[in-house]
Structure formats: structure tokens, C-alpha cells
C-alpha positions, 0 to 999 in steps of 0.5 A, spaced: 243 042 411 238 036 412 236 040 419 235 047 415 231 043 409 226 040 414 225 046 417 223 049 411 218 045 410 216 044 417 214 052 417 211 051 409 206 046 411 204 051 418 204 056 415 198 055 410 192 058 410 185 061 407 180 067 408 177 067 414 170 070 413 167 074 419 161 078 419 161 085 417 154 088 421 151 093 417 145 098 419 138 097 416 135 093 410 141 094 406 143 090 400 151 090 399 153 090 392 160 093 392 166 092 397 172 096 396 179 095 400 185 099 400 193 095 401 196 098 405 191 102 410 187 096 411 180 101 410 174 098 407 168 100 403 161 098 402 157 100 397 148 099 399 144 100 393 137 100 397 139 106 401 144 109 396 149 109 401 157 108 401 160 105 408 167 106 410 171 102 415 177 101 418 182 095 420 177 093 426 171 095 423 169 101 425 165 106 420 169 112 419 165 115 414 159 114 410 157 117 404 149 119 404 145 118 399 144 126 400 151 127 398 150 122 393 145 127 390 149 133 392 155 131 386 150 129 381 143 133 382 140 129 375 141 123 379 133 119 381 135 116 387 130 109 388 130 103 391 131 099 384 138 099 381 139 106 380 145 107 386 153 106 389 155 099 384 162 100 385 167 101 389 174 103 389 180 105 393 187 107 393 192 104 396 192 109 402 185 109 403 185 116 402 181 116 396 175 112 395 172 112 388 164 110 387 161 109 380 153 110 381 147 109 376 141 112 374 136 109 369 134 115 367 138 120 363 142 127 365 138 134 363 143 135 359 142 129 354 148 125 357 148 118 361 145 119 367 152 114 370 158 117 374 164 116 378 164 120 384 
């Protein structure tokens, strides 16, 4: 028993640990405002206010798809795209990393009277 418990406690005290930071190289001026991560898939991603772009990776970094600052525009024609802080300001996935859901914000109201900001 005394054997079982200090083994125990052997792998315990080996097994700690911590974040590991790495680099993450991005493309251009870019300035990450948002990070997202899936559980289960291992699928991160990145939201870039400057040029209002979302990056999406895999386990081993790899981009997978990038949300452009056009696509962005193609789901809300109202949007201004700029340089300020209008743009992707969040990033959420689900677990499956299938769906990514990205608030983005704009500073100027939508025609129609309502907030200018969505989820997309």
C-alpha cells in the first residue's frame, strides 16, 4: 500500500504543469483583438481588427480559412470597414469547431436606425 501511495504521489509531482506560449505568426500589420478555440477539434481563431479579418487554424497552425474583410461586408452592407475599432471584436466557436461565430463593430448606425454591431 505504501509502495501504491508514493507512486501516486511520484506521478502527481511529474505531472505538473503549465501553458506553454508559442509563437502564432500572422500575416501583415495585423493587431489580434480576439482568440477563439474549439474543445474538442483543436481549431483556433483569430480576429484582426486593422485588416478586418478573421483567421482560422488547426491543431498544428495551419490556416484553414480566413473570413475577409469582404465577406464581412457581404453579411452586413451597412458596415464601414476602417482602420479604428470598427471590425471582428470577438470570437467564439463551438465545440466541433464546425461553427465560428464572430461579433463585429461599427461605429455608425445601420440604415435602417438600428445598431450597426452583429454576430456573424
Amino acid at each position: 500500500m505504501k509502495a501504491a501511495i508514493w507512486i501516486t504521489t511520484g506521478l502527481a509531482a511529474w505531472a505538473m504543469g503549465g501553458p506553454v506560449p508559442s509563437p502564432w505568426p500572422t500575416s501583415g500589420d495585423q493587431a489580434t483583438v480576439a482568440i477563439g478555440a474549439s474543445r474538442v477539434s483543436g481549431r483556433y481563431a483569430v480576429a484582426d481588427s486593422i485588416e478586418d479579418e478573421v483567421e482560422i487554424r488547426d491543431i498544428r497552425g495551419a490556416t484553414t480559412r480566413v473570413v475577409t474583410s469582404s465577406m464581412l461586408t457581404g453579411a452586413m452592407p451597412w458596415i464601414t470597414p476602417s482602420i479604428d475599432t470598427d471590425g471582428p471584436r470577438s470570437v467564439a466557436m463551438s465545440d466541433s469547431g464546425r461553427l465560428a461565430f464572430v461579433a463585429v463593430v461599427d461605429d455608425e448606425t445601420a440604415p435602417d436606425g438600428q445598431a450597426g454591431d452583429a454576430v456573424v
